[in-house]
Residue, then its C-alpha position, 0 to 999 in steps of 0.5 A: x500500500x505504501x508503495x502504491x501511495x508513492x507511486x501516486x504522489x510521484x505521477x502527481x507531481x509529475x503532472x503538475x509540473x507538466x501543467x505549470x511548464x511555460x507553453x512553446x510558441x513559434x513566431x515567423x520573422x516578418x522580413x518586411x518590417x525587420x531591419x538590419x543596419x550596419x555600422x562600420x567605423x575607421x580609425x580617423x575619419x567617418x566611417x559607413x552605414x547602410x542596411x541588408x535584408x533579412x529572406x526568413x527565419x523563426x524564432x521559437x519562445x517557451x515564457x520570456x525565452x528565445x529558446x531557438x531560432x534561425x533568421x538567414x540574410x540576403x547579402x546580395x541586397x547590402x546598401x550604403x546609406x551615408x553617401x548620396x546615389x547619384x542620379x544616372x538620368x542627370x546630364x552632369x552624371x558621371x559613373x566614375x564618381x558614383x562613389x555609392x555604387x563604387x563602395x557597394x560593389x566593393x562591400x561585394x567583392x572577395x576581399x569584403x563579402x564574396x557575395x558572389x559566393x557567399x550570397x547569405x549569411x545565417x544566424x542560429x540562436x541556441x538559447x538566451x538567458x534573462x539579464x538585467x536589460x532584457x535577454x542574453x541571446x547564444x547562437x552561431x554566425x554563419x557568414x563569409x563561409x565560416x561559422x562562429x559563436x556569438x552572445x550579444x543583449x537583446x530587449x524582447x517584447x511579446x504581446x499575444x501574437x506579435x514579437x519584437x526584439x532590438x539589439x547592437x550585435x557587435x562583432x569583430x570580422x576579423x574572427x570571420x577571416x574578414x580583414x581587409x584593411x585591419x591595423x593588426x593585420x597591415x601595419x604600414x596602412x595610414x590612419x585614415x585607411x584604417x578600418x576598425x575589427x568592430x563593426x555593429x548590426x543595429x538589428x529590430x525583429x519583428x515576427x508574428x505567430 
């Protein structure tokens, strides 16, 4: 009788922990209203900004936590957004000095982001922790064909159905094999040709059940 009694209270118990487990929601990344800007700075000097579109991706919550996730980016569509585009119907135009369009191509090419062949880059969420701010987001950053881990701070707000989050990814390219214009890497370049390792994705998710 004893046993039988415990054997009760255990399958019990195990229910009401399995009734007070916070329930697991999937939310799809709208790419039309999530925004992905980049920051990069030189060393002297103004540096660049523009933006890439995220294709897709899914974020999956269990109570106020990023469990997993996956949001995959479309390289082929990065812009700059601090030099003017030069209007090509102008009668003073003069495509060497599209200096928009020159900077871009550039972002492109192998020594950048090989966009050619890397056209997207990935980035998969392992799990987040609570913090003082907001979330600790962990997950891996796929992109220029090399995969590494990332932790960065997230502020996260989830109402009903809809989801938003906003961050300051930084990362340092460099860990990526990205090292075009680094100061640990060419000794000799002047300051303002120096490209800082840091650069920022300013990110802002949103995403619907």
């Amino acid at each position: 009788m004893k046993t039988l009694m415990t054997m009760l209270l255990a399958v019990a118990t195990t229910g009401a922990i399995a009734n007070n487990k916070p329930m697991t929601d999937t939310f799809k990344v709208d790419a039309n209203t999530t925004k992905v800007k980049w920051i990069a700075d030189k060393k002297i000097g103004a540096g660049h900004n523009g933006f890439v579109a995220v294709k897709d991706g899914s974020l999956t919550v269990q109570g106020d936590l990023i469990t997993a996730g996956e949001i995959s980016v479309d390289m082929n569509t990065i812009s700059v957004a601090d030099i003017p585009v030069m209007d090509k119907n102008a009668k003073d135009y003069d495509k060497d000095k599209d200096y928009n369009s020159m900077l871009v191509g550039h972002l492109k090419a192998p020594d950048f982001f090989d966009v050619a062949k890397y056209p997207s880059a990935k980035l998969v969420i392992k799990g987040s922790e609570k913090t003082k701010k907001g979330l600790k987001i962990k997950g891996e950053l796929t992109f220029i064909g090399q995969t590494h881990p990332v932790e960065f701070e997230a502020v996260v707000n989830k109402k009903d159905k809809t989801l938003t989050a906003k961050s300051d990814v930084v990362l340092d390219r460099t860990v990526w094999g990205l090292k075009y214009n680094s100061e640990n890497w060419f000794k000799q370049l002047a300051g303002d040709k120096i490209i800082k390792d840091k650069f920022t994705l300013a990110v802002e998710i949103s995403a619907i059940k």
